[in-house]
TORKOL-345367 format. One record per atom (N, C-alpha, C): y, x, z. Coordinates in pm, whole numbers, plus 50000, padded with zeros to 5 digits. Layout:
BEGIN
YXZ...
***
This chain:
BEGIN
506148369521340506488363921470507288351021449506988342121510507528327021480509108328221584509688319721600510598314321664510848307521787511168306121853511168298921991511268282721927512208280021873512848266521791511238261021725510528272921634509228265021592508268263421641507818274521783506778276921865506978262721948507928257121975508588246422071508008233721965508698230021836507998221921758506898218321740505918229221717504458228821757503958225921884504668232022001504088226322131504288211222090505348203622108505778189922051504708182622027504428188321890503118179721787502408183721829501918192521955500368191722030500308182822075501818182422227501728172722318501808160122221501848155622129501608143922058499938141422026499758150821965498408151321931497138148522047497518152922175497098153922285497138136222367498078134422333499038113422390498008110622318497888111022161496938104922083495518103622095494828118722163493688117422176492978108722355494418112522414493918104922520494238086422532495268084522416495338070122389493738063222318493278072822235492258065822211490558063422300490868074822380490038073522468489888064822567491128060222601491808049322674491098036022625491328034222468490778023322415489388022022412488338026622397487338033122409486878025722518487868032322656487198028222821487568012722808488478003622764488877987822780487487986122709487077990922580486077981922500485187984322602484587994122631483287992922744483387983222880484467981722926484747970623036484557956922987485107952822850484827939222802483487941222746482897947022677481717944322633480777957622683479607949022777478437963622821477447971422755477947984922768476727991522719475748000322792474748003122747473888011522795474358026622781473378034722841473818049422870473658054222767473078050822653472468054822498473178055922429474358042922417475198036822350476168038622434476278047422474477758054422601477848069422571476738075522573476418086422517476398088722368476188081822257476448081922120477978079222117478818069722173480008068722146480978081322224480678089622342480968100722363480888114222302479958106422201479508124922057480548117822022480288107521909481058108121814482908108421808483238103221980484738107321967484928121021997483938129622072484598143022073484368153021972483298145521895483048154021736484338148321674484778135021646486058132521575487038139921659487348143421772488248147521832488768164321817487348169321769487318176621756487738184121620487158177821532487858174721356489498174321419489908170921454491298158321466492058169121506492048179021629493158187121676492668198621539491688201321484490968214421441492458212121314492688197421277493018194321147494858196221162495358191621334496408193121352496758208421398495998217521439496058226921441496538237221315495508231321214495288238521041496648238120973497338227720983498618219820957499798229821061499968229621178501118234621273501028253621179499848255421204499678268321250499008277721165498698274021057497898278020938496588285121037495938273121119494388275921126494158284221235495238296221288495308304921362495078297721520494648303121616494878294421749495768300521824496778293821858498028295721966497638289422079497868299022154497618294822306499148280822323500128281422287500588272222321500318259022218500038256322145499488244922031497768239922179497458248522212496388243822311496648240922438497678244122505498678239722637499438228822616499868228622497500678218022417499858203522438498738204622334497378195222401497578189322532496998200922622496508197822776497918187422846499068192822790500078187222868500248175122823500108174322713500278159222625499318148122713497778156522674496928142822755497148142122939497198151922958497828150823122498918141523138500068142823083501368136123068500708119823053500268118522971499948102822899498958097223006497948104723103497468099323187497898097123309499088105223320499918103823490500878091623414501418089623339502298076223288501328064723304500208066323208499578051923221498858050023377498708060423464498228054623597499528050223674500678057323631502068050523717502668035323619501918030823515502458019723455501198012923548499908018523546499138006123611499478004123780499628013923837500018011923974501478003223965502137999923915503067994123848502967978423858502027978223764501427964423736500787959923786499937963623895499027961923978499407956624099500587962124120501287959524266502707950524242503017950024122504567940924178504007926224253505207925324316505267907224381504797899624250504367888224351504127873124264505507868624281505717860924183507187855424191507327840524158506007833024172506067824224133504757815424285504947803124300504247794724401503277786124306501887784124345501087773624326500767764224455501307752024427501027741624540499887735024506
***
């Protein structure tokens, strides 16, 4: 039986692991806005990040938890990428809306 102190650590490095996977997905959606792709080439780049994504927690998982699955190492996750997507929509509503502070004549 683990610890509250380490079960908590591991949630931690989910919700990290979780920031991470939804930071890169993030990057992912900018490249498709600057440069267009087709549904082919939208669909191949959707395998291959959730097959890497999938490697990626399998590997941070193997590491926290010796391999075992904890329901909180997988809540840990969910809250991480939830968290990182309610921040970056309150940084863009943010940025989106302050005043101009400057005049063009």
């Amino acid at each position: 039986m683990l610890g509250i102190g380490t079960e908590f650590g591991f949630f931690i490095h989910a919700a990290l692991s979780g920031i991470i996977v939804t930071a890169v997905y993030a990057c992912i959606r900018v490249i498709r806005r600057l440069i267009k792709h087709n549904l082919i080439v939208i669909a191949v780049e959707d395998f291959l990040f959730w097959a890497g994504t999938a490697v990626y927690l399998f590997v941070q998982m193997y590491q926290t938890s010796d391999g075992s699955i904890r329901w909180f190492f997988v809540l840990g996750v969910m809250f991480g990428m939830i968290l990182s997507t309610i921040i970056g929509h309150l940084i863009k509503k943010r940025l989106l809306n302050r005043p101009k502070r400057y005049k063009i004549d």
